[in-house]
N, C-alpha and C positions, 0 to 999 in steps of 0.2 A: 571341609575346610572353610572357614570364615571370609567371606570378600571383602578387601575394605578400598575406602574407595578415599580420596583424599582432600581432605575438609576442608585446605586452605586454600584452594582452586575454586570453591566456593565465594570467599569473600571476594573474591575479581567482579562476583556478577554482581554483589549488596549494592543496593541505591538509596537505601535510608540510614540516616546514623542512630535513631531512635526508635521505639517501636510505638512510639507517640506518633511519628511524623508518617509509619507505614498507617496503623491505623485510623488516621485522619483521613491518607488519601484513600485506603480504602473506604470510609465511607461515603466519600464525593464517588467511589465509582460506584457503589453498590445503589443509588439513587438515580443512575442511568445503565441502568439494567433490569432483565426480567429474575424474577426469583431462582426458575433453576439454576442461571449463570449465577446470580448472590449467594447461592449454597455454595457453588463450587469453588469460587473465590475466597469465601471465607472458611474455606477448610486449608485449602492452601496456608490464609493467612496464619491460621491457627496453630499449621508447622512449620512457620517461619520465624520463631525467635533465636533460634540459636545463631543460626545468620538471618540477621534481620531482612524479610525480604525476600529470601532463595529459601524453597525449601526441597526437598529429595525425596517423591511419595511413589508406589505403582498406582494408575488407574483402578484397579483392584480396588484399591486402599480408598481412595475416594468415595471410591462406587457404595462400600457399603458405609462410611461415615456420613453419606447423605439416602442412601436407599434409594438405592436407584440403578440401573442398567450400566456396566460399562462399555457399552455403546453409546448411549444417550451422555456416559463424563468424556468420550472422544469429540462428541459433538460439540460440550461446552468448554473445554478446552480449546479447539478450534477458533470457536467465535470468539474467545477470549485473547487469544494469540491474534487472528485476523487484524479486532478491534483495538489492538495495543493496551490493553491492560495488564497483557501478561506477555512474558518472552521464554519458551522453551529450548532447553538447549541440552546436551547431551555429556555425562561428565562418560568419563575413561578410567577401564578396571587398573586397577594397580599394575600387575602384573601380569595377565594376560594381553594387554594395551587395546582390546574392542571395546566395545559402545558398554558403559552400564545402563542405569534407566533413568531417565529423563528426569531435569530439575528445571522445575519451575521459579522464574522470576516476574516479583508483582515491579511494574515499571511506575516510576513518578506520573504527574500531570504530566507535565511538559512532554516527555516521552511519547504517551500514550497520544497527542495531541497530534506532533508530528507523523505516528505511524498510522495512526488513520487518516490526517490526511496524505499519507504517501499512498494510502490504500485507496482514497477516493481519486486519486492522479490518475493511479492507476485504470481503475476502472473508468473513468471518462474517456483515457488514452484506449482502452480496446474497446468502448462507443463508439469511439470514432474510425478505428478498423471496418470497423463493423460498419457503420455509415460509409466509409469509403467503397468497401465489398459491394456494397448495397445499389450505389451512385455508380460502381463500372457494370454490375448487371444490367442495372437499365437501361445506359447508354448503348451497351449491346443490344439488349431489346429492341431497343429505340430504331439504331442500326436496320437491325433486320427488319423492322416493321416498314422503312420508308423502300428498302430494297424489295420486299415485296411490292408495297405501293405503286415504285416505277414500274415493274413487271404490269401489274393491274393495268395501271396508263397506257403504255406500250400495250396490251389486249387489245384495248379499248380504241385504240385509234388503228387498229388492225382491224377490227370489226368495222369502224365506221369507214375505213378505204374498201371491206370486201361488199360492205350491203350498202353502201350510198345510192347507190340506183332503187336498193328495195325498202327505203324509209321506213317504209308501214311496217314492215315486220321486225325491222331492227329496233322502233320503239316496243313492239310490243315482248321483244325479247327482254329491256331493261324493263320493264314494268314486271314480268314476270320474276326476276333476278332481286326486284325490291320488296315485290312481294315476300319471297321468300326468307329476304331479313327477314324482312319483319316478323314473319314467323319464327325465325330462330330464337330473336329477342324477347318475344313470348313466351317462348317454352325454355329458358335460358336456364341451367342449373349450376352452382358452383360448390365446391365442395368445401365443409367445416374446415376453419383454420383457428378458432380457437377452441373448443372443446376435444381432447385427445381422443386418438384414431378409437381404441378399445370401447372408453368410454360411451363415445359417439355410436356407435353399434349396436351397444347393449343397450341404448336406455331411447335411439331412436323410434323403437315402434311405439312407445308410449306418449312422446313430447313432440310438438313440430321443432323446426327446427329453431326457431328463436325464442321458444321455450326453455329449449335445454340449453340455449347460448347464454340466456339469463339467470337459469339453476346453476351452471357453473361457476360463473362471476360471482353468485350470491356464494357460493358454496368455500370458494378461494376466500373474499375477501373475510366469511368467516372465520375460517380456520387459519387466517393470517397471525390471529390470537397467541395462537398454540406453538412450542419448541417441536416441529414434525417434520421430519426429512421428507422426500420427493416420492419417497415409496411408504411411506406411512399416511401421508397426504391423499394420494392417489386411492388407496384402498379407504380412507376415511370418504372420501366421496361418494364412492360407487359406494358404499355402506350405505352413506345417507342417501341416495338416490332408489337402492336397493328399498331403503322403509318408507319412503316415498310412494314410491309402487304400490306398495304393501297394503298401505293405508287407503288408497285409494280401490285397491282390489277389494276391500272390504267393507266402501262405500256400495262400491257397483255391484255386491254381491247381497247386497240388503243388512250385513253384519256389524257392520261400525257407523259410526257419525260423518257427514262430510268435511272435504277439507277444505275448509273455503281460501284460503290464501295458501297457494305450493311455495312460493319461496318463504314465507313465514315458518312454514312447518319442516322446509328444510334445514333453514337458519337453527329452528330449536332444539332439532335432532342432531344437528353436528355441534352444538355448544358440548352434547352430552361424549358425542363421539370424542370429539378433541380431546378434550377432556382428559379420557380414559388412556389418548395417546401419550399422551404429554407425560400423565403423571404414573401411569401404569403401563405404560411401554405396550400396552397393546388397544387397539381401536374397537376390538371386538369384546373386551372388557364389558362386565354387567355393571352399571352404579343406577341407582336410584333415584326418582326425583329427590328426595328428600336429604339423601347420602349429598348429592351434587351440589343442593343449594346452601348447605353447611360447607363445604368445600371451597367452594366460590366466594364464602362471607367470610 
């Protein structure tokens, strides 16, 4: 049996009277954005003439009118909703009265203006959560460091009531106590807080430590480029870190050229990785120099 779903509950959501005035503002959005969100957009717009504006597609349908993953059209749908370009909303079967599938609405200027800035509100507002969390840990910190403190004091003037008769040994007892900072403070270790636990593990025996805190930063600010979720990221790194290695093992083994600058060589192996994420949905993907730099142009 045929579903139908009902078309004039559609026109509630239209926000252009023309299909002049949709495709105008689509072009103002498609000029602040990156391409794979421009594909996804303009496919939308492409089934939005009937009601100018609103159109009724599945993911599916997307996915292969732009080729591409529908995973990766979840992602740009997201960002597109997030960012107010777009407004997702859910029509209702006729007669069974649940959820049909999701119709997409492109939003005016002004719209899109407003909900991203309600979106930047927002986020500033859970900054400052978050700064708040931040400024009552300390304070406890803080707390507990002076409550220690007085303890230390209170020692301190316990000692110098029990040894004031025996001077000479009670300095020599603080001289030994400072020494021993001091020693501490020389052999002082802290542990990685920006390069991830995993990461940091694997690629430790090879890099000191602000080697790899700089291959990482080099590695992120790379791949900032590329449309790659948190777990496609992740594995594009230790990729590039992984050829890294690689390259260098076959320095030291008399077999390849050396590498004279590591984060250079990292940068130009995750151009290729990204790459392959972005537009091949996977990071382990083969492309060519020659395939990439046609690609890229």
């Amino acid at each position: 049996m045929t579903t139908h779903y009902t078309l004039v509950h559609f026109t509630d959501y239209q926000n252009f009277d023309s299909i002049q005035e949709m495709d105008a503002t689509v072009r103002q959005f498609n000029a602040r954005i990156s391409k794979p969100h421009y594909e996804t957009l303009n496919v939308l717009k492409q089934h939005s003439c009937k009601v100018i504006g609103v159109s009724h597609l599945k993911v599916a349908t997307i996915a292969n009118a732009v080729g591409r993953s529908t995973r990766a059209i979840h992602r740009h749908l997201k960002y597109l909703a997030d960012n107010g370009f777009i407004t997702v909303a859910n029509t209702s079967r006729k007669k069974s009265g649940g959820k049909g599938a999701n119709i997409y609405i492109i939003n005016r200027i002004d719209q899109q203006k407003a909900i991203q800035k309600k979106h930047v509100s927002y986020r500033k507002a859970s900054h400052r959560n978050t700064v708040k969390t931040a400024v009552k840990r300390q304070q406890q910190q803080a707390f507990e460091y002076i409550k220690v403190k007085k303890q230390t004091m209170y020692s301190l003037k316990l000692l110098n009531s029990l040894f004031s008769s025996t001077g000479r040994k009670y300095k020599h007892m603080q001289k030994k106590m400072r020494l021993t900072r001091i020693d501490n403070i020389k052999n002082a270790t802290f542990a990685n807080r920006i390069v991830p636990e995993g990461i940091y593990h694997q690629f430790i025996p090879f890099f000191s430590d602000a080697q790899l805190t700089a291959l990482y930063k080099t590695a992120v600010n790379c791949l900032a480029t590329f449309d790659l979720d948190a777990i496609q990221q992740n594995d594009a790194i230790t990729y590039g870190l992984e050829s890294l290695v690689k390259a260098l093992r076959r320095y030291h083994r008399g077999e390849g050229e050396p590498v004279y600058n590591l984060y250079a060589y990292l940068n130009r192996t995750l151009l290729h990785i990204g790459f392959n994420g972005e537009f091949y949905d996977d990071v382990y993907a083969y492309t060519n120099a020659a395939d990439f730099r046609t690609a890229m142009a």
